[in-house]
N, C-alpha and C positions, 0 to 999 in steps of 0.2 A: 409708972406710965406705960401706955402701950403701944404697941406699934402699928404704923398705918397698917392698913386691913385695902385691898382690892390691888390697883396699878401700879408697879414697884416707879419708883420714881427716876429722875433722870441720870442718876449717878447708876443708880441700878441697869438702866437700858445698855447706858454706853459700858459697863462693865459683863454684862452679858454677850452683846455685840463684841466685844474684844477678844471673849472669849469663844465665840463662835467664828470668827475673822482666823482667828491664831487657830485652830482646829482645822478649819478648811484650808488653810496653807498650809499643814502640816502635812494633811492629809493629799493633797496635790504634788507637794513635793516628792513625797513618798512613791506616788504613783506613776508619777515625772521617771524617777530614777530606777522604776522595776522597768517600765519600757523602754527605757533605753540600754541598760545591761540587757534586754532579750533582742533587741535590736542589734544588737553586737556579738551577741551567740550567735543570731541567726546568721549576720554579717563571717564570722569566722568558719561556721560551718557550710555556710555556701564557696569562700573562697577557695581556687582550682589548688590542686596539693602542687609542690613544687616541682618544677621540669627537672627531670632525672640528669646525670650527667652524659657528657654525648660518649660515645662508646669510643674506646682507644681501636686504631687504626688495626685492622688483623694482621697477623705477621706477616710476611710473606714468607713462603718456605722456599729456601732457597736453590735446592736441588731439583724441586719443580720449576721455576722459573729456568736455571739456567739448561734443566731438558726441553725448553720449550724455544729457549734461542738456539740451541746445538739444531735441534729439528727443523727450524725456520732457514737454518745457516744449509741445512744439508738439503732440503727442496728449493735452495735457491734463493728465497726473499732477501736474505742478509747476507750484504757483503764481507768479508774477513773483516777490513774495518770498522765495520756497521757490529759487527759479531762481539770484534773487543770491547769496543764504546759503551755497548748495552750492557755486556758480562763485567766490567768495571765499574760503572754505576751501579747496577746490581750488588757488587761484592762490598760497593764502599758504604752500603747503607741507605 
């Protein structure tokens, strides 16, 4: 026997059709998921880089400071009290 010759039949359509269906979803999905991992590169490589930490407090040097109260004490600004007060806090830290 032979086989129909011209228009495959309707088993044939819908099995062609399924297989054309199943390809272009594959093929979408595929495409789906490159743009969205570059969307997410670009996402990461745009992101500001992290705020550094804030800078520790500079020392104070302390024989500068308290030449600088002795000097205030001796033009007069600071009273003896005023003078111990500052130089005590000073010393405590």
């Amino acid at each position: 026997m032979m086989g129909r010759m011209g228009r495959p039949g309707l088993v044939g359509m819908a099995a062609r059709t399924a297989v054309v269906a199943g390809t272009a979803t594959a093929v979408s999905g595929r495409v789906q998921q490159r743009q969205m991992a570059k969307a997410e590169e670009a996402q990461a490589q745009q992101a500001p880089p992290p705020a550094p930490a804030p800078a520790a407090a500079p020392a104070v040097d302390i024989t500068t400071e308290l030449q600088k109260l002795a000097d205030m004490k001796m033009s007069g600004l600071l009273t003896d009290e005023e003078f111990a007060t500052a130089k005590a806090k000073l010393l405590a830290g």
